[in-house]
C-alpha positions as a Markdown table, in Angstrom:
| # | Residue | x | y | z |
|---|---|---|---|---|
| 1 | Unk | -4.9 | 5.0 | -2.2 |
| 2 | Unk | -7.1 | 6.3 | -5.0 |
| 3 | Unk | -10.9 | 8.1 | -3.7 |
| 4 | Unk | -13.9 | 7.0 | -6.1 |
| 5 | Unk | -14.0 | 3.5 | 19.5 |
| 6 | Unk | -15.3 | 0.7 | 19.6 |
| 7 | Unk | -14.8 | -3.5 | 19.6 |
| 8 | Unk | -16.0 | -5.4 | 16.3 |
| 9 | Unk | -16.4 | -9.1 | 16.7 |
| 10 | Unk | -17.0 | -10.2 | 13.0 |
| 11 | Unk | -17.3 | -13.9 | 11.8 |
| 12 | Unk | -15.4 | -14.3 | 8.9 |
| 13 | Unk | -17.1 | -15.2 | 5.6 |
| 14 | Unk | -16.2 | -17.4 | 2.8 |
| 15 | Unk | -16.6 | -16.3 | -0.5 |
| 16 | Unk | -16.1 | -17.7 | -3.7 |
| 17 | Unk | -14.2 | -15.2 | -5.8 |
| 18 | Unk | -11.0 | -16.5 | -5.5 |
| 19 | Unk | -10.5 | -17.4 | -10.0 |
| 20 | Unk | -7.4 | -17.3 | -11.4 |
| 21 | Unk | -4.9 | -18.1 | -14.4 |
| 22 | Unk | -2.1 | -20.8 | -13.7 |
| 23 | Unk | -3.4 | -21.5 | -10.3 |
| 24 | Unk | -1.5 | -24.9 | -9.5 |
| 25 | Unk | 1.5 | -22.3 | -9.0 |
| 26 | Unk | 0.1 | -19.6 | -6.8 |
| 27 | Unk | -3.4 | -20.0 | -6.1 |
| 28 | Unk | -4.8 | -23.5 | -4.7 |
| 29 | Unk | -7.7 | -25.0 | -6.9 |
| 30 | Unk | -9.8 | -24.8 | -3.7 |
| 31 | Unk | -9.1 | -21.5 | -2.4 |
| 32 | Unk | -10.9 | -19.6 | -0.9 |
| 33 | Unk | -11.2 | -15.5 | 0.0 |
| 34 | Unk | -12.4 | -14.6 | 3.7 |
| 35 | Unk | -13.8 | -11.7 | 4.8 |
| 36 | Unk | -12.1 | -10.8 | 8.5 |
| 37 | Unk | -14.2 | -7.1 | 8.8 |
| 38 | Unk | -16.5 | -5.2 | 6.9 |
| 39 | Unk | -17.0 | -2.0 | 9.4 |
| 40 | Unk | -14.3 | 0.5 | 7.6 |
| 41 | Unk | -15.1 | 3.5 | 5.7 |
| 42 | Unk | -12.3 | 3.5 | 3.6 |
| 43 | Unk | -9.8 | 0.9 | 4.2 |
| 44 | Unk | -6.1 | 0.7 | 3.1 |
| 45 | Unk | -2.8 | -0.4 | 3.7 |
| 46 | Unk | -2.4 | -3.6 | 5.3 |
| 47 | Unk | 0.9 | -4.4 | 7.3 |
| 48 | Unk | 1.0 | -7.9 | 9.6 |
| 49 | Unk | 3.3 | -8.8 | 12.6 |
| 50 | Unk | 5.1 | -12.1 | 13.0 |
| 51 | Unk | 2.5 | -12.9 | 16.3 |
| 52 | Unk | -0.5 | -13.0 | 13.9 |
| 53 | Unk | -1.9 | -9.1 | 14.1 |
| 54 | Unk | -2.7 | -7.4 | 10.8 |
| 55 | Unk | -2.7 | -3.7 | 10.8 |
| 56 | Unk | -4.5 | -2.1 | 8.0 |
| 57 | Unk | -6.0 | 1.9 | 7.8 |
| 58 | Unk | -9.2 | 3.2 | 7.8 |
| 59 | Unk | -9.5 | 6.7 | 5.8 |
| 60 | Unk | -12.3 | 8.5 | 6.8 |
| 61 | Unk | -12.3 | 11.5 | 3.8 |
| 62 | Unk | -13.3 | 14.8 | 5.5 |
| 63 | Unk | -15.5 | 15.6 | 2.6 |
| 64 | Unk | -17.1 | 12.7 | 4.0 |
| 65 | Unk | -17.2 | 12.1 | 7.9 |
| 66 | Unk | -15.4 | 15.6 | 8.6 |
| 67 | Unk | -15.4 | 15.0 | 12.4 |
| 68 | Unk | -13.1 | 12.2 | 12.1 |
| 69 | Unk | -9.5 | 12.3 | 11.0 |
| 70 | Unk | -8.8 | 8.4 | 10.3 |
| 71 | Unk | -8.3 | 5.4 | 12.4 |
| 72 | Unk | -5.7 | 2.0 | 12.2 |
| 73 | Unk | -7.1 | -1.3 | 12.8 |
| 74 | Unk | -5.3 | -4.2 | 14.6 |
| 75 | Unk | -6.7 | -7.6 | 13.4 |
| 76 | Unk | -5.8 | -10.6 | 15.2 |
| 77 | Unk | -5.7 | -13.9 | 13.7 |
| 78 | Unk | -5.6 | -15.7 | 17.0 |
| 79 | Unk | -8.8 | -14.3 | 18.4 |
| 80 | Unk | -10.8 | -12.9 | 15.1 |
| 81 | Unk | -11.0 | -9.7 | 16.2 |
| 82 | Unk | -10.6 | -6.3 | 15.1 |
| 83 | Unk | -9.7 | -3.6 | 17.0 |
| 84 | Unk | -8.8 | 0.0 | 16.8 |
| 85 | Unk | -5.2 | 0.4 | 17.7 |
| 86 | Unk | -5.2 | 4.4 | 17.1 |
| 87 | Unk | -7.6 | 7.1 | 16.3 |
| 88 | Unk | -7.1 | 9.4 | 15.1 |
| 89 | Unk | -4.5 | 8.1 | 13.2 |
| 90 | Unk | -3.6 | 11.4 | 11.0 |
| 91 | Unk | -5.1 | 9.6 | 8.1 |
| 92 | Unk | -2.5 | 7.2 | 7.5 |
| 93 | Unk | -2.6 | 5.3 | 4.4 |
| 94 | Unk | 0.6 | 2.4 | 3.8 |
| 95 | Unk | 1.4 | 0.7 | 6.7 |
| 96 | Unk | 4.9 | -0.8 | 7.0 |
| 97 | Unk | 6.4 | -3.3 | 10.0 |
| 98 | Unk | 9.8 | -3.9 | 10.2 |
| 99 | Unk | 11.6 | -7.0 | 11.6 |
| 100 | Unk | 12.2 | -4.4 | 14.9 |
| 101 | Unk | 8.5 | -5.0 | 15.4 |
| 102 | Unk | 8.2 | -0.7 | 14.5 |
| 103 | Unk | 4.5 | 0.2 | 12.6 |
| 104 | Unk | 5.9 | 2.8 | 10.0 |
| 105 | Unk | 2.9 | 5.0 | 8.5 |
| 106 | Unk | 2.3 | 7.0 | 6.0 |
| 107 | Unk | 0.1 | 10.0 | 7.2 |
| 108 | Unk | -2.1 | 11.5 | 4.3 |
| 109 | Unk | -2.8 | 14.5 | 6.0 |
| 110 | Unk | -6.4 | 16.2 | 5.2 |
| 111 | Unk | -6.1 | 18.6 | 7.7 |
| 112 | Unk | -3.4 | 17.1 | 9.5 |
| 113 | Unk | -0.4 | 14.3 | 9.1 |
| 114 | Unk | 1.4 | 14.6 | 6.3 |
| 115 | Unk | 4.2 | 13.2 | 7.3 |
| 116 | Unk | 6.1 | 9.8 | 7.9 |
| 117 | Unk | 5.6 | 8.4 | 11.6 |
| 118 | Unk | 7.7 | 5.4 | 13.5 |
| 119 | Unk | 5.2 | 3.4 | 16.3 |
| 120 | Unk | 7.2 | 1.0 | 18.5 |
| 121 | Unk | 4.5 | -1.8 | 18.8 |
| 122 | Unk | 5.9 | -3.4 | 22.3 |
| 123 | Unk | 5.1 | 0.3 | 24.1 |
| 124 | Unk | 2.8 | 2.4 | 21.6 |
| 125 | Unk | 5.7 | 5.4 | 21.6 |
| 126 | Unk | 5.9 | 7.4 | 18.4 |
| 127 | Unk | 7.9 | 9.9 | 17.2 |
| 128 | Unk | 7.7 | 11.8 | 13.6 |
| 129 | Unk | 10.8 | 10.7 | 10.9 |
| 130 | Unk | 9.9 | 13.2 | 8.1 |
| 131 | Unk | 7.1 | 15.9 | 7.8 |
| 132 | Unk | 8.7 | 18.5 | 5.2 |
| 133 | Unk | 11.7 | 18.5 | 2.1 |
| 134 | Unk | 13.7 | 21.7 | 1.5 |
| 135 | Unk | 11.6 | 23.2 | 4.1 |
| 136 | Unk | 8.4 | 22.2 | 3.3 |
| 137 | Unk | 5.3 | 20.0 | 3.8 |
| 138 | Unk | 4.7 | 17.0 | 1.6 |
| 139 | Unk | 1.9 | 17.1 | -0.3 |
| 140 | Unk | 0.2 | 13.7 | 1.3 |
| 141 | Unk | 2.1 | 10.7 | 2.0 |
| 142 | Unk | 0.6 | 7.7 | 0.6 |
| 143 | Unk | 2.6 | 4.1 | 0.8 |
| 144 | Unk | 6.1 | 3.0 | 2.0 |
| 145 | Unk | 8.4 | 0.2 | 1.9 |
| 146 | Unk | 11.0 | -0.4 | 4.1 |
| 147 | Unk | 14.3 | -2.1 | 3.4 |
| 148 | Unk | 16.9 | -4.2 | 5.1 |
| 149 | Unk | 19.2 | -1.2 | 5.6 |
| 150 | Unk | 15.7 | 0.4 | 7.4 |
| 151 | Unk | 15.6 | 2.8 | 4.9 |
| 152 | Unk | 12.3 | 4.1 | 4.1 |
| 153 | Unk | 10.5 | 4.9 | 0.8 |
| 154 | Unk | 7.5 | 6.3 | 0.1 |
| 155 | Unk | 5.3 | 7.9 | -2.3 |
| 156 | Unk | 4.0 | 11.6 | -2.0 |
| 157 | Unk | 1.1 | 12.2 | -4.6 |
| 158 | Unk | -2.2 | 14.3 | -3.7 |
| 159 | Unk | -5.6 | 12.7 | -4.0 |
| 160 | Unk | -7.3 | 14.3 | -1.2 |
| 161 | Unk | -7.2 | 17.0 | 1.0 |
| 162 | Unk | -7.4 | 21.1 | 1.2 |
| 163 | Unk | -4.3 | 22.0 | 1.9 |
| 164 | Unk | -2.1 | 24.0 | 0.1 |
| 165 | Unk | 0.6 | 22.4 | -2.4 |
| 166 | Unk | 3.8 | 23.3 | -1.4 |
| 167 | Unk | 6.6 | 20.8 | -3.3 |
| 168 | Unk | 6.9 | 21.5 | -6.8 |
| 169 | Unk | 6.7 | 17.6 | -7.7 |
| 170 | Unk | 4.4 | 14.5 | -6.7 |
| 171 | Unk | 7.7 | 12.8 | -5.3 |
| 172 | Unk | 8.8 | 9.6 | -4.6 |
| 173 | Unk | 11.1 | 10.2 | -1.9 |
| 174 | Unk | 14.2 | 7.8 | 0.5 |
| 175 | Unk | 14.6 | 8.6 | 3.7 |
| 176 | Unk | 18.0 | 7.4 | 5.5 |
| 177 | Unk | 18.3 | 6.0 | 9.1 |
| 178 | Unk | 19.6 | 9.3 | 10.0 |
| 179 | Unk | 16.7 | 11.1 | 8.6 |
| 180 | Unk | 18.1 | 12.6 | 5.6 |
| 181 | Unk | 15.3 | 12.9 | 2.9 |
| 182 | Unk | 15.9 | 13.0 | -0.6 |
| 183 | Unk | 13.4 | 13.3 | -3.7 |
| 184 | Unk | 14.8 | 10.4 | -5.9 |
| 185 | Unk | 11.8 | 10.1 | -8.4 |
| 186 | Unk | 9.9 | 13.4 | -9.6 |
| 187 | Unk | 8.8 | 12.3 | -12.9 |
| 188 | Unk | 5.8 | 10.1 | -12.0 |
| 189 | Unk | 2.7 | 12.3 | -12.6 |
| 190 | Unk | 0.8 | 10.7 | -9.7 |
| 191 | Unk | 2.8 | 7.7 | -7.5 |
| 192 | Unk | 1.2 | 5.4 | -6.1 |
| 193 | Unk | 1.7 | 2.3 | -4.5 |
| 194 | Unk | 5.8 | 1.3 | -3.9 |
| 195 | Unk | 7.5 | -2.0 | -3.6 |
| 196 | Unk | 10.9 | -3.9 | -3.2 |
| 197 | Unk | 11.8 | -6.8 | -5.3 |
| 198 | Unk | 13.7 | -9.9 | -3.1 |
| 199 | Unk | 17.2 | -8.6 | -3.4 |
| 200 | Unk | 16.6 | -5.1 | -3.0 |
| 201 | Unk | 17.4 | -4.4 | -6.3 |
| 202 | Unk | 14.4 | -2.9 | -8.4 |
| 203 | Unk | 12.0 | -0.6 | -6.9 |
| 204 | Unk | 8.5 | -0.4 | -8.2 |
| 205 | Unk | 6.2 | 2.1 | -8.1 |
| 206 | Unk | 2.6 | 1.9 | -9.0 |
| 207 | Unk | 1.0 | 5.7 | -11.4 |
| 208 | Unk | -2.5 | 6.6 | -11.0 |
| 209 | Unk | -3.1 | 8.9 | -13.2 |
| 210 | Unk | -6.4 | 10.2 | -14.6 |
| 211 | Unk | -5.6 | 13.2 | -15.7 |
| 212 | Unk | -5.6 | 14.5 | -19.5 |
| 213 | Unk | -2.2 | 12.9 | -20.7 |
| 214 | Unk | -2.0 | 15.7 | -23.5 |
| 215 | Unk | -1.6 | 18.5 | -21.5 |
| 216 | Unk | 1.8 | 17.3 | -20.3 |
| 217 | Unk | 4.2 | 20.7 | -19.8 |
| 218 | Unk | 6.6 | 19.0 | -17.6 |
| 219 | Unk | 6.9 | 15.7 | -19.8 |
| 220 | Unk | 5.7 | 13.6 | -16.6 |
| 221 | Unk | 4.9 | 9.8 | -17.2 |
| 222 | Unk | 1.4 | 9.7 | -16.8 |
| 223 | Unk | -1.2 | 7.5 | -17.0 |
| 224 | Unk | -1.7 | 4.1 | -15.1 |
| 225 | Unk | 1.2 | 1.8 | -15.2 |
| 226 | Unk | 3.2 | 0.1 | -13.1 |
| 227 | Unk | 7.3 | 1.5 | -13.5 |
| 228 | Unk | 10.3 | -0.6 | -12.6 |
| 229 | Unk | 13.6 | 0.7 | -11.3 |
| 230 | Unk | 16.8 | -0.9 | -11.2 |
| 231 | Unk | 17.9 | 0.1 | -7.3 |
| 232 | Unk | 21.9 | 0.1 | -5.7 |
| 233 | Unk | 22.6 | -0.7 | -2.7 |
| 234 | Unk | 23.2 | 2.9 | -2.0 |
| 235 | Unk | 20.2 | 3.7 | -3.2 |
| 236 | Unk | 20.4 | 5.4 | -6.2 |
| 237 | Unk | 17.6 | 4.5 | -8.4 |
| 238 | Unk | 17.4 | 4.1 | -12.1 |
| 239 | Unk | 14.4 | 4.1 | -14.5 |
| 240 | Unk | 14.3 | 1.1 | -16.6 |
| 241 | Unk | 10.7 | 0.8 | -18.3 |
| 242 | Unk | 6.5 | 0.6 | -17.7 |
| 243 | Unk | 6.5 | -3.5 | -16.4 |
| 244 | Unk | 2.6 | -3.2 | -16.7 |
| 245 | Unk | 0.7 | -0.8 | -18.8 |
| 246 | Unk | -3.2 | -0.3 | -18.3 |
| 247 | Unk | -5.8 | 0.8 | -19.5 |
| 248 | Unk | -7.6 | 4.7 | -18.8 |
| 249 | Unk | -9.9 | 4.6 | -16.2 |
| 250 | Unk | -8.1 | 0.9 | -14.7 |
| 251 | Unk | -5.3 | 1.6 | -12.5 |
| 252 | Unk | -3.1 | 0.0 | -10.1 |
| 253 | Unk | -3.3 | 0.7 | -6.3 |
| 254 | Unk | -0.7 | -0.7 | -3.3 |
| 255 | Unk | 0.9 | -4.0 | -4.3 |
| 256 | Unk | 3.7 | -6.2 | -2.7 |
| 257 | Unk | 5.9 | -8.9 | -4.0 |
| 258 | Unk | 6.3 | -12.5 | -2.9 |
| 259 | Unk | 9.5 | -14.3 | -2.5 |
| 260 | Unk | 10.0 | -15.4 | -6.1 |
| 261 | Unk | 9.6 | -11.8 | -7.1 |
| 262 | Unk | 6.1 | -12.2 | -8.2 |
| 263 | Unk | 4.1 | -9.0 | -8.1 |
| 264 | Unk | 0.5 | -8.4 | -6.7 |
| 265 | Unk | -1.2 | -5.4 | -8.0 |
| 266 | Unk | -4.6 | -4.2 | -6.6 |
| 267 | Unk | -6.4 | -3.3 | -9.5 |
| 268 | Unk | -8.9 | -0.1 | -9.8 |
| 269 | Unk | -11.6 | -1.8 | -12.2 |
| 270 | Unk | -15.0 | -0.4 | -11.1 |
| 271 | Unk | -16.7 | -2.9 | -13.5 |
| 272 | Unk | -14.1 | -6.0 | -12.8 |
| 273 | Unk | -12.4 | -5.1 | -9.2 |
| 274 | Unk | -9.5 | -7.9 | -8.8 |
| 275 | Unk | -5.8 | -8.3 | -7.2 |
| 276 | Unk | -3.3 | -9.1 | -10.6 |
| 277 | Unk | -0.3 | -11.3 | -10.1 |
| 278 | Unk | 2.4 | -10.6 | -12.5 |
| 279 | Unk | 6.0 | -12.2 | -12.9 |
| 280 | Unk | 9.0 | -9.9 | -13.0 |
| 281 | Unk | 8.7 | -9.0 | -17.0 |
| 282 | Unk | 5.5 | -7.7 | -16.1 |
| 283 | Unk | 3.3 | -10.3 | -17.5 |
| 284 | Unk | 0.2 | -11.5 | -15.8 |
| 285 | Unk | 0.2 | -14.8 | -14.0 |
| 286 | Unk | -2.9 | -15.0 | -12.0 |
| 287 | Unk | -5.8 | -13.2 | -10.8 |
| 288 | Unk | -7.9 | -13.1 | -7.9 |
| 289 | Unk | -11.5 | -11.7 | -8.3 |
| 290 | Unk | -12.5 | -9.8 | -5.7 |
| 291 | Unk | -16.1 | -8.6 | -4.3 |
| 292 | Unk | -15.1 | -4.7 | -3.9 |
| 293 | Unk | -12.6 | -3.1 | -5.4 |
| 294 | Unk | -9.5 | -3.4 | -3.7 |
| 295 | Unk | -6.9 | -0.4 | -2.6 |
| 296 | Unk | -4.4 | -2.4 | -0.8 |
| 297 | Unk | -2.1 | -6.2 | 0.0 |
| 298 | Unk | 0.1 | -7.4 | 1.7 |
| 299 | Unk | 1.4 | -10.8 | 3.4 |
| 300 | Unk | 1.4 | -12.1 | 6.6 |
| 301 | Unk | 4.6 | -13.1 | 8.3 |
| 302 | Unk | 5.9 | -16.2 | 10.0 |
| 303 | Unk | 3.6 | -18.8 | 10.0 |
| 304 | Unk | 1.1 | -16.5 | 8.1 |
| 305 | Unk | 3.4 | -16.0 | 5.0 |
| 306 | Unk | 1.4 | -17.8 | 2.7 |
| 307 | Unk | -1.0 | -15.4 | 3.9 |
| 308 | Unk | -2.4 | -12.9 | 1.1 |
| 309 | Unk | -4.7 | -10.0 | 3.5 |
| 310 | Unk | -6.3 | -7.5 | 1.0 |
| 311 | Unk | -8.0 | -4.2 | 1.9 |
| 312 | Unk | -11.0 | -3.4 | -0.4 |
| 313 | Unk | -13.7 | -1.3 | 0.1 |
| 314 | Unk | -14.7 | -0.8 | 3.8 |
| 315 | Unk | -13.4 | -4.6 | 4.4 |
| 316 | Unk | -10.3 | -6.3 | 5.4 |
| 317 | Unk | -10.1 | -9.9 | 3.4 |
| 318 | Unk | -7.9 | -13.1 | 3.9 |
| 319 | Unk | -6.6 | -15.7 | 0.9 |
| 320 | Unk | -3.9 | -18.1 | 1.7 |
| 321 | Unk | -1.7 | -19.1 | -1.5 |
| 322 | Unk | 0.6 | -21.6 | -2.6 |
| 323 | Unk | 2.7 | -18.5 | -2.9 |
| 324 | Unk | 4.6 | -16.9 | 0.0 |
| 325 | Unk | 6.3 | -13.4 | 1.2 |
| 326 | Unk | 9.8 | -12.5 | 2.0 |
| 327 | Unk | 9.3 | -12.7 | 6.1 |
């Protein structure tokens, strides 16, 4: 996530942004990108369910609305509706569900949250997994991934919010299924989004960086890129290089990755707002224009897998590819 109740019936809409490069492999010559809601403030984070429902976030920035603290959506793709599943949410940002059928969430924290929350969907009980390392609050959870070994990781950066920084790094962070935390990358100047390849093996994380990049004390990477990590099954993680450089100003937001290990980038471009496809050196594949500038994608599961939902804006939008995800 980067910053530039009640029932909504909304009819989807079919736009024709969907253009791309190489589209016979991953996007169909006739597809076409859906609008499923447009009632968000800002949305993010999309996570789906193998029965059809696609939760996503809505942050609602204090500076902005400061008498709401952030909501989560459910969309279901059986009825067409959207409805709020939790409010306030503790403005959570990356949504995760694991093959349990648990929503894991990222809590940004302006005012409250910051931390990394576990929501068993069959009864709607949650309990906290992480709020603090060596003592201390994060500085604002952003997205997570969850692996096979339900280990969690998630990126820690600050974009919004008044309180205090407290850890000396913005951190990418793995928390074990006993709840151990530990800081495994500190030398990203602003993480972003976070993703698995297939096999578990390289972890990718998303830098959005607009800061000055020559007034560097700590030699931080900064800037907007997208780094690649080769990943044990341990996990220990080690740096190999920037897959996708970009330029200032452009930046990449959440992404995901498809079964062939394809990656899908939501791209920051104010003037040119679109969702990049890259292959696993990092070089672009396809696009997918897109009406607002996205924050946020991820694919359905089960018979939704060819499913590409994409947060942008206020909206939550639907493309189906020749492509698929891992569930």
């Amino acid at each position: 996530m980067k910053i530039t109740k009640v029932i909504f019936v909304f009819i989807p809409v079919l736009l024709n942004y969907a253009i791309g490069q190489n589209t016979s492999d991953i996007i169909p010559l006739n597809a076409k990108l859906h609008k499923l809601f447009k009632n968000g403030f800002f949305t993010e984070g999309p996570a789906s369910t193998f029965d059809g429902r696609v939760y996503f976030s809505d942050i609602t920035f204090t500076s902005e609305i400061p008498n709401e603290r952030g909501h989560i959506w459910k969309y279901s793709s059986q009825t067409g509706r959207t409805t709020i599943y939790r409010s306030p949410s503790g403005m959570t940002n990356g949504l995760e569900v694991d093959s349990h059928n648990n929503l894991f969430a990222g809590e940004g924290g302006d005012l409250e949250g910051r931390r990394i929350t576990k929501t068993d969907l069959k009864t709607g009980k949650s309990q906290i997994i992480a709020a603090v390392y060596k003592g201390k609050p994060f500085n604002s959870p952003n997205d997570l991934v969850v692996d096979s070994k339900e280990r969690i990781y998630f990126t820690d950066p600050r974009y919004v919010g008044s309180e205090p920084i407290e850890q000396s790094v913005m951190g990418v962070y793995q928390i074990e299924r006993n709840g151990d935390v530990k800081l495994i990358i500190g030398d990203i100047a602003m993480p972003n989004g976070i993703a698995l390849s297939p096999k578990e093996d390289k972890l990718y994380v998303g830098c959005y960086d607009e800061s000055d990049s020559q007034n560097n004390p700590k030699n931080l990477m900064k800037g907007m890129f997208i780094a690649e990590y080769q990943l044990s099954s341990t996990g220990e993680v080690k740096f190999i290089r920037k897959l996708v450089n970009y330029e200032a100003k452009i930046g990449p937001d959440g992404l995901t990755v498809d079964s062939n290990g394809n990656l899908y980038m939501a791209v920051r471009d104010e003037q040119n707002p679109y969702i990049g496809i890259y292959n696993s050196d990092g070089e672009i594949i396809a696009t997918i224009s897109m009406p607002e500038v996205p924050s946020n994608v991820a694919f359905g599961k089960g018979k939704e897998k060819n499913c590409l939902y994409i947060t942008a804006g206020g909206s939550l939008y639907r493309i189906k590819l020749l492509s698929q995800g891992m569930n």
